[in-house]
C-alpha positions, -999 to +999 in steps of 0.1 A: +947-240-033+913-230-040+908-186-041+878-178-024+859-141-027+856-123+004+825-129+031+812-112+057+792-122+087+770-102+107+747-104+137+716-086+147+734-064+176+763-057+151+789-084+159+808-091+130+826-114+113+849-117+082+860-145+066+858-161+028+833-176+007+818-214+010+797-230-008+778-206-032+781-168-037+757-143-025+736-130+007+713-152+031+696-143+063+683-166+092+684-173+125+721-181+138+726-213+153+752-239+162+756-276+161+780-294+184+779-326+166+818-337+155+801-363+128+765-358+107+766-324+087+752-342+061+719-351+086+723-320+097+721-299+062+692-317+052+672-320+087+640-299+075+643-284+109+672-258+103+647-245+073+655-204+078+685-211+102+721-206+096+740-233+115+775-228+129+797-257+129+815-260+161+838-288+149+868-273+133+869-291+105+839-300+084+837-317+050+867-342+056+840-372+044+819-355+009+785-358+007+771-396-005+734-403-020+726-426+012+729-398+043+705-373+033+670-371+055+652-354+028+655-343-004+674-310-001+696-291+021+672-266+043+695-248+061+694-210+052+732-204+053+763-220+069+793-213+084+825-232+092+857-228+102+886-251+083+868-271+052+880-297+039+904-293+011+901-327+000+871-356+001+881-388+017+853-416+020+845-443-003+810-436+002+816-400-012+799-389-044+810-352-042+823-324-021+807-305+006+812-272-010+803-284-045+767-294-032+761-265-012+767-245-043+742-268-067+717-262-040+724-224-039+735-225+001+755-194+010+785-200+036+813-184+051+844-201+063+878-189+080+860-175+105+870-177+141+835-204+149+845-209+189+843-172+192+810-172+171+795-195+197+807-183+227+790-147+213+755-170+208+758-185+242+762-155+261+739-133+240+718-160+227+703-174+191+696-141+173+692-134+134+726-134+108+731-120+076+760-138+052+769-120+023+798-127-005+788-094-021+783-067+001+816-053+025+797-025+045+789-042+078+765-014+086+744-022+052+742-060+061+730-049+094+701-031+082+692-057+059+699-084+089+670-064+111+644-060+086+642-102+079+618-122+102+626-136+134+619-174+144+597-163+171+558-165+156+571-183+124+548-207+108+571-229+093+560-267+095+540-262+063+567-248+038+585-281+047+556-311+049+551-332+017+530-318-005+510-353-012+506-382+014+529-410+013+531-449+024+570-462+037+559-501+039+564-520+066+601-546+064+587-579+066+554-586+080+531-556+087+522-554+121+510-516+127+498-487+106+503-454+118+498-421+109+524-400+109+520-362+108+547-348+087+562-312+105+594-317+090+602-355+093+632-367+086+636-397+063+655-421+087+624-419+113+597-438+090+623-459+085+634-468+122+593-476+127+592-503+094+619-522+106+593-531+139+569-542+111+550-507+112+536-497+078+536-457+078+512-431+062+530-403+061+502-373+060+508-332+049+506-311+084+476-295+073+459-329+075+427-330+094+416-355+119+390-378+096+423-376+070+444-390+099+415-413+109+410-427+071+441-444+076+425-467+100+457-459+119+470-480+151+485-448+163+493-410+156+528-403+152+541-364+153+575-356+136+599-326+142+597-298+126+609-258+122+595-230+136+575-219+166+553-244+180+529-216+193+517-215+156+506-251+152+472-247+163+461-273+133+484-301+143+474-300+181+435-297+173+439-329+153+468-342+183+433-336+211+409-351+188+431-380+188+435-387+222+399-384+228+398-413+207+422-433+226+445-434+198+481-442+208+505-415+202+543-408+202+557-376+192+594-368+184+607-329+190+583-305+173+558-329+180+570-335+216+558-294+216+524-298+199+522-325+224+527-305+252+499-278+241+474-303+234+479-306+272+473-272+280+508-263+283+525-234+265+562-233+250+589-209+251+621-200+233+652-211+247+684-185+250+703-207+220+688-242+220+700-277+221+715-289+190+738-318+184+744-355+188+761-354+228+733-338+246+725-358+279+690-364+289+678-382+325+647-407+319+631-397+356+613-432+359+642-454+351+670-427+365+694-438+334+712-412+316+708-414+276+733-395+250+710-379+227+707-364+198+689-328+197+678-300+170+654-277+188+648-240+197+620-239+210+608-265+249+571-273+265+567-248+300+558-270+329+539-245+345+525-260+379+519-247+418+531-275+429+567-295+435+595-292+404+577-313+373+546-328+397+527-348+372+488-328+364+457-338+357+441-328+317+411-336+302+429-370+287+444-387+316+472-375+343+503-358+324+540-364+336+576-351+325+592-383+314+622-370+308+644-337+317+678-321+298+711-327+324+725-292+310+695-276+320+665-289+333+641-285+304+615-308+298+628-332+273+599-358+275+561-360+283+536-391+293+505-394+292+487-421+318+454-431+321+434-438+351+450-475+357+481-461+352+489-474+323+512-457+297+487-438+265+505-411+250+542-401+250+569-376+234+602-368+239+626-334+225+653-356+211+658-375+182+655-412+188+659-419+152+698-408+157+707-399+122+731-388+133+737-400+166+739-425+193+709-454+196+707-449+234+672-438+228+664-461+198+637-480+226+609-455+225+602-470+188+598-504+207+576-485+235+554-474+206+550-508+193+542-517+233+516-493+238+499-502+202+498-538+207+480-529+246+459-514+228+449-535+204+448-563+231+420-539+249+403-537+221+401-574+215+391-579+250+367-553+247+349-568+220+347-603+230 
């Protein structure tokens, strides 16, 4: 039986925890967060989205199935700290290359575990996400505390930057190449490029600083917008380029962070939500179909449908007539926005959730086909147009 060093857990208004060490040794700070998904922590860990959050597992019992070389959506765990309840004590999975616990301690990730997590959660329901200090080498609650208070918060962090690609990047398309899109890169996971070349779309995968004549250089047949960390209220560079776009006419689809940027560029602001949505069983109403999707979710932060008018009444903006699309059954936030044009017809669209489902279900694997729809209009227009 493995011996683990005392760890100690403590919140911003002085809840605290105690527990033993997971994963590597030593003190991290974050925002505290949980995830209700039962299956994915390896999506999860490495989801650039969690960058400067500790996540709570709410599952009991995490690490029953290692960590493999196939699972990971980037190239690093980004989480700031994590916390579990019962880890495994042994790895079962032919798949498995390692333990849990033995990669979050290569990759320096402080945990705690033995911790009471359904009391944890319950605490960040009620009170909401707030910031958490973990520490393997400090008892004093009191001292963590102080330390806990004096590290950032997630509101006004800038964060889609210290994740992005450093240098752009091409994912070919499988098979014939149909498409090429740009694909701003906030934080994008690895399986969502992938999910657009198996529909023959040959993606450019550009650094979120990227400007709109690097977007344009592509000779792109539509803007894509990943997810990402940190508040969208910062991303004033990704939703200048995001209007410049849509002046153009270029198609666009945007997933989570990008569903936000989406939502400014329309003249709408954002706000934080008491603890977020994160997890693979969240369930989100498509309002023109009616049908209820299972969906994937990692996000803090929704678009504020501020109107005078009936609940979610589509708006007119300087690009066309702007519509929810889509709305969270838990709560009512916006989970989706459309853009139409004057005939109606479908130009722009985002949604909150993870279509890409890694991990998840594919209830909402469609709105990759409806981006492929909407680029091969366009390019029928275009034709038309021109002859």
């Amino acid at each position: 039986m493995t011996t683990r060093a005392p760890a100690l857990l403590v919140l911003e208004d002085g809840r605290t925890f105690r527990g033993e060490s997971y994963g590597a040794g030593g003190e991290t700070f974050g925002e505290a967060v949980f995830a209700t998904g039962m299956t994915g922590y390896q999506e999860t860990l490495t989801d650039p989205s969690y960058h400067r959050q500790v996540v709570v597992q709410t599952a009991p019992h995490i690490g029953n199935t290692g960590v493999n070389d196939e699972d990971a959506e980037s190239g690093r765990i980004w989480v700031a700290g994590y916390v579990v309840r019962d880890p495994a004590r042994r790895v079962s999975s032919w798949r498995a290359r390692r333990s849990l616990e033995d990669e979050l301690a290569a990759q320096g990730v402080v945990g705690i575990c033995g911790i009471d997590t359904r009391a944890l959660t319950r605490h960040l329901r009620e009170r909401g996400a707030m910031r958490v200090g973990i520490s393997s080498t400090e008892s004093d609650a009191d001292a963590l505390r102080e330390r806990v208070l004096g590290s950032p918060a997630m509101t006004g962090a800038e964060l889609a930057g210290e994740v992005s690609t450093r240098e752009a990047y091409v994912v070919p398309a499988v098979g014939e190449r149909r498409f090429r899109v740009a694909a701003l890169d906030l934080g994008i996971k690895t399986m969502t490029p992938r999910r657009m070349a198996e529909r023959g779309i040959e993606v450019h995968v550009l650094p979120a600083w990227s400007s709109i004549d690097d977007v344009l250089a592509v000779a792109p047949d539509g803007l894509f917008l990943s997810n990402g960390p940190g508040d969208p209220a910062t991303a004033d560079g990704p939703a200048e380029v995001l209007r410049a776009a849509l002046e153009r006419g270029l198609p666009f689809f945007g997933i989570c962070f990008g569903n936000q940027v989406f939502g400014r560029a329309l003249g709408f602001t954002t706000f934080k939500l008491g603890y977020g949505h994160r997890g693979i069983n969240q369930p989100v109403q498509d309002l023109g179909t009616e049908k209820v999707e299972v969906t994937a979710h990692n996000h803090g932060f929704a678009v504020k449908w501020s109107t005078d008018g009936p609940r979610y009444e589509a708006v007119d903006t300087p690009y066309g007539k702007a519509e929810v699309s889509h709305v969270c059954l838990n709560d009512d936030v916006v989970e989706g926005l459309a853009l139409r044009g004057t005939d109606g017809a479908l130009r722009a669209f985002s949604v909150q959730y993870h279509p890409e489902a890694a991990a998840g279900p594919h209830d909402a694997a469609y709105l990759f086909d409806r981006f492929v729809e909407l680029m091969e209009r366009d390019r029928d227009h275009q034709r038309v147009a021109t002859s």
